[in-house]
ZAKE-299268 format. One record per residue (C-alpha): z, x, y. Coordinates in steps of 0.001 Angstrom, whole numbers, plus 500000, padded with zeros to 6 digits. Layout:
# residues N
ZXY
...
END
This chain:
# residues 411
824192362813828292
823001359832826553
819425361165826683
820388364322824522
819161365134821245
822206363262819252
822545366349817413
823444367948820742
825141365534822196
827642365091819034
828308368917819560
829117368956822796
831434365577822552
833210368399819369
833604370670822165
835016368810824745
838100367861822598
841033365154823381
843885365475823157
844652365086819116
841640368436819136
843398369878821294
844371373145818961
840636373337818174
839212373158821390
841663375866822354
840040378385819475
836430377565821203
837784378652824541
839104381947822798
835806381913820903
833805381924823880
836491384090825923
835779386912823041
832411386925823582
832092386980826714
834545390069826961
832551391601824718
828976391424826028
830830392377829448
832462395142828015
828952396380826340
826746396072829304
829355398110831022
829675401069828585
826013401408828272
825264401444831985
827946403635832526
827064405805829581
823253405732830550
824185406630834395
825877409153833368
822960410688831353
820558410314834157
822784411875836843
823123415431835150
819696414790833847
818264414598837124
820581417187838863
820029420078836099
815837419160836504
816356419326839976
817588422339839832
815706424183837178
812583423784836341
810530421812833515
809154424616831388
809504428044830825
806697429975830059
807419433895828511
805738436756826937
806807438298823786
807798441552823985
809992441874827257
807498443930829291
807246440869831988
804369439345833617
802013441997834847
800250439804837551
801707436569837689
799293435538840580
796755435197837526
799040434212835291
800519431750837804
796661430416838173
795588430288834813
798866427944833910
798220425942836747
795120424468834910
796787423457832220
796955419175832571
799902417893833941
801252420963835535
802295420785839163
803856423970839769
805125427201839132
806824430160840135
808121433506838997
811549434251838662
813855437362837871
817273436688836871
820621439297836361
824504439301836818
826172440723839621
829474440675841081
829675439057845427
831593440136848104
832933437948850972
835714437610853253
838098436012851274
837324437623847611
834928438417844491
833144436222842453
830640436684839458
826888435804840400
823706434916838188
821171436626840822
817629434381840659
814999436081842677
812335433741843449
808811433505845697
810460431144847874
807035429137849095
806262428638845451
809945427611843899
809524424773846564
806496423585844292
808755423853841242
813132423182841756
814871420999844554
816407424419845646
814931423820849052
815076419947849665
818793420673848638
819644423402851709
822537422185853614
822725424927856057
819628427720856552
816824427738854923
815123428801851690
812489430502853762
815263432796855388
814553434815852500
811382436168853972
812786439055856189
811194441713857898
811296445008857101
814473447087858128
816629443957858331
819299443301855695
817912441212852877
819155437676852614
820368435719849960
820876431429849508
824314431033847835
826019427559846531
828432425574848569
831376426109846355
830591430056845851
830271429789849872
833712428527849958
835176430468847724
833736433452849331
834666432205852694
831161432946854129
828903430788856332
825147431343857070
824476434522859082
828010436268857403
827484439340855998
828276439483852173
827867442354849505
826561442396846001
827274445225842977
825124444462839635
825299446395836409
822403448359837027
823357451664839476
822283455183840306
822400457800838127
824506460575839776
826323463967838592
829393462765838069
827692459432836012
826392456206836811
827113455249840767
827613451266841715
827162451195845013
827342447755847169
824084446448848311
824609444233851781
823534440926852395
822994438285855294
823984434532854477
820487432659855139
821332429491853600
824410427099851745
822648424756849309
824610421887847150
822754420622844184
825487418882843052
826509420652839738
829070423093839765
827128425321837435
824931425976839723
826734425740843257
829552428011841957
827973430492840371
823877431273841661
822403433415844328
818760433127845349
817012436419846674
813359437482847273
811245438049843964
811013441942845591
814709442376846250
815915440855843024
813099443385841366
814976446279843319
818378445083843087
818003444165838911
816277447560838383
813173445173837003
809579445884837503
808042442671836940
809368439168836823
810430438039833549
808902434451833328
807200431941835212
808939427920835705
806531424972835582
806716421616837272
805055418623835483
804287415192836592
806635413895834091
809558415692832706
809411413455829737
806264415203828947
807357418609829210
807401419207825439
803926417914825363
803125420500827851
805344423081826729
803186422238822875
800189422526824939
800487425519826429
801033427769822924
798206426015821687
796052426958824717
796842430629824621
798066431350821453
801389433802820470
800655435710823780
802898433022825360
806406431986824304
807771428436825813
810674426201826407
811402423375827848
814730421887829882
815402419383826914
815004422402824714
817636424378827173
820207421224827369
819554419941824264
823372420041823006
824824418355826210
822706415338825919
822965415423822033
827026414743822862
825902411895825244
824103410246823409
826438410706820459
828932409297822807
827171406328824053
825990405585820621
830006405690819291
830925403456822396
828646400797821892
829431400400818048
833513400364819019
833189398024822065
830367395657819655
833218394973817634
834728392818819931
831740390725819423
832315390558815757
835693389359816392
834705386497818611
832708385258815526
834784385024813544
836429383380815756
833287381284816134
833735380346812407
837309379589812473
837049376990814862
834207375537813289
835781375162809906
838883373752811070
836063370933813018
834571370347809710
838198369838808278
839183367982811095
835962365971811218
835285365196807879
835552361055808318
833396361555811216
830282363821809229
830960361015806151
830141357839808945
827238359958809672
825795360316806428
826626356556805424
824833355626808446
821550357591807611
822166360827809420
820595363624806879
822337366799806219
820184368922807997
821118366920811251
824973367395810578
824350371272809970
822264371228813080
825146369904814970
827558372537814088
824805375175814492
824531373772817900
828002373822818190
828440377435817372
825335378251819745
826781377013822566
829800379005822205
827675382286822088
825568381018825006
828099380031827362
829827383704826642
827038385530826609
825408384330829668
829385384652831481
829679387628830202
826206389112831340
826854387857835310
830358389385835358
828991392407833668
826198392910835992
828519391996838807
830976394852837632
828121397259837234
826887396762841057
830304397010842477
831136400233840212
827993401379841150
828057400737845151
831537401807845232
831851404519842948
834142403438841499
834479405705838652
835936409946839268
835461412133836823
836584416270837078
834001418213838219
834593420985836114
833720418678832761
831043416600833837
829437418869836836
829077415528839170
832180414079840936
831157410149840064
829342408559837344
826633405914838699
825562402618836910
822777402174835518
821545399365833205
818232399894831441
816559396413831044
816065397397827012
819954397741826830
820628394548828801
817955392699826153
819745393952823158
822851393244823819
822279389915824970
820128389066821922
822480391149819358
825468388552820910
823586385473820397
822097386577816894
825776387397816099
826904384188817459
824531382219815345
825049384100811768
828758383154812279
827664379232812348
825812379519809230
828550378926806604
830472376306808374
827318374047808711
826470374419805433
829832373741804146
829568370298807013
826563369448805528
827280369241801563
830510367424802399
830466363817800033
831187360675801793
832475359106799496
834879361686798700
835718361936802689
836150358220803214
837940357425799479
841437357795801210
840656356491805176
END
């Protein structure tokens, strides 16, 4: 220790105090205690926070798509083979795929349940959604039957369950469009065969959609054309970009939107959330400095003959504020750094674990993952040892313009 800066090796003999110190070095402990718990505490929230962000991100991309291109008017997309073609050239664009969508009430064994009806090309909604890499029984190519067999439809897990239907049951389907009769409009059941159970993971979506043929859904929906085409970018960041792109491209011809467009109020909560989180839980910081300067101040008062034996022996009083800004640093180093390893140890086990339920009918996903961006972890570790060193500012100075003479007049 001898070979220290004697700056730094005055400040640590301060923080290792005996016995008489004792009261003092108890308020460092505390000091560095409260910082730790609060840069643990921080990393925490915002990787719990951010996980939770990127789960229903992810899911809801998964299971829609990117952009969605329309065309004013509501007359549909008269040959979306060209239309499909023509986007497809369009930089950054992966995929697409035309869709018609409509309500409609299921059928099963055990009951009735509402049903948002998506008819889809199923080879080309591959290129676009996760509908088929998230199948857990059939297949999203069942949809392709011959003709004179009973169309088939893909249904969620929990709409399966509810229903009480498995893949190959029989199910049928009423929608609000029917067949104008004498005595009025007729409703009459259309059948289906189960040809798949898929499980995206939100209960939006597993509860409550149906996936048909594009031509069935056209019959079924009373709709002539498909209503709009979904595109898959490289980069769902850059689906506004795209999204921008595309009206520029072709002009008023072409309406879009894009998934952050579609979500934009969920996330806006989020991040409202995280953002209210981090500020309450950052408080705890500001209470370990003052901590910080506390216990400093009561080691100026309680080292004032030592600072004026200092001076008298040459020491200059930037070296005695550097000691007690040393002092105070290593306070906020030695939490920060503790509190960063437990925090990141927390985070893994929470994460490996999952540790953390939430209902499914709030949050759509049954767990929240961890996940710690490495710009969150840098903030808060530099916003803790920024904090840490504004709070040895005062108490330095106040060391350093202390008067021997005045300290030493009654030792």
């Amino acid at each position: 220790m001898n070979d220290l800066p004697y700056e730094l090796f005055i400040a640590v003999r301060y923080l290792l105090a005996k016995r008489r110190q004792a009261f003092i070095s108890l308020i460092s402990l505390i000091s560095t205690l409260g910082v730790m718990v609060g840069v643990m505490a921080l990393l925490i929230a915002l990787a719990l926070m951010t996980g939770l962000q990127g789960e229903l991100r992810d899911r809801i991309v998964g299971s829609t798509a990117h952009v969605y291109v329309f065309k004013p008017g509501g007359g549909g997309l008269q040959d979306y083979h060209a239309e499909i073609a023509k986007l497809k050239q369009v930089p950054r664009v992966v995929g697409a795929a035309p869709v018609v969508t409509g309500p409609g009430m299921i059928s099963g064994a055990n009951g009735n349940a509402f049903i948002t009806i998506k008819g889809i090309d199923s080879k080309l909604e591959s290129e676009v959604t996760q509908i088929g890499k998230s199948m857990q029984t059939g297949s999203l190519m069942a949809l392709e039957t011959p003709e004179g067999e009973l169309p088939a439809i893909v249904v969620g897990r929990e709409l399966a369950q509810r229903l009480g239907t498995f893949v190959g049951d029989t199910v049928e389907i009423i929608t609000p469009q029917g067949t104008v009769t004498p005595f009025g409009m007729a409703h009459t059941p259309r059948r289906f065969k189960v040809g798949g159970v898929f499980s995206i993971g939100l209960l939006e979506f597993d509860e409550a959609y149906g996936f048909v043929s594009l031509d069935v859904a056209k019959r079924l929906l009373d709709r002539e054309l498909p209503e709009f085409i979904e595109l898959r970018v490289d980069d769902l960041f850059a689906a506004r970009d795209v999204a921008d792109d595309i009206a520029q491209r072709f002009g008023s011809d072409y309406m879009t939107q894009d998934w952050a467009d579609m979500n934009q109020s969920l996330f806006s909560a989020l991040s409202l959330e995280k953002l209210a989180i981090s500020i309450t839980i950052g408080l705890i910081v500001m209470v370990a400095a003052l901590n910080i300067i506390a216990s400093l101040i009561l080691l100026v008062m309680e080292k004032s003959r030592d600072i004026a034996i200092l001076k008298t022996m040459g020491s200059s009083s930037a070296s005695i504020r550097r000691i007690f800004m040393i002092q105070g640093l290593v306070i906020g180093l030695i939490g920060t750094i503790g509190g960063a390893i437990f925090g990141c140890i927390t985070i893994y086990v929470a994460d490996r674990y999952k540790l953390v339920r939430v209902p499914l009918d709030v949050y759509q996903i049954s767990y929240v993952p961890f996940r710690l961006e490495p710009l969150d972890f840098v903030i808060v570790i530099t916003a803790a040892i920024v904090i840490c060193f504004l709070a040895t500012i005062y108490p330095a100075r106040q060391a350093a313009k202390l008067d021997p003479a005045q300290a030493l007049r009654y030792q």
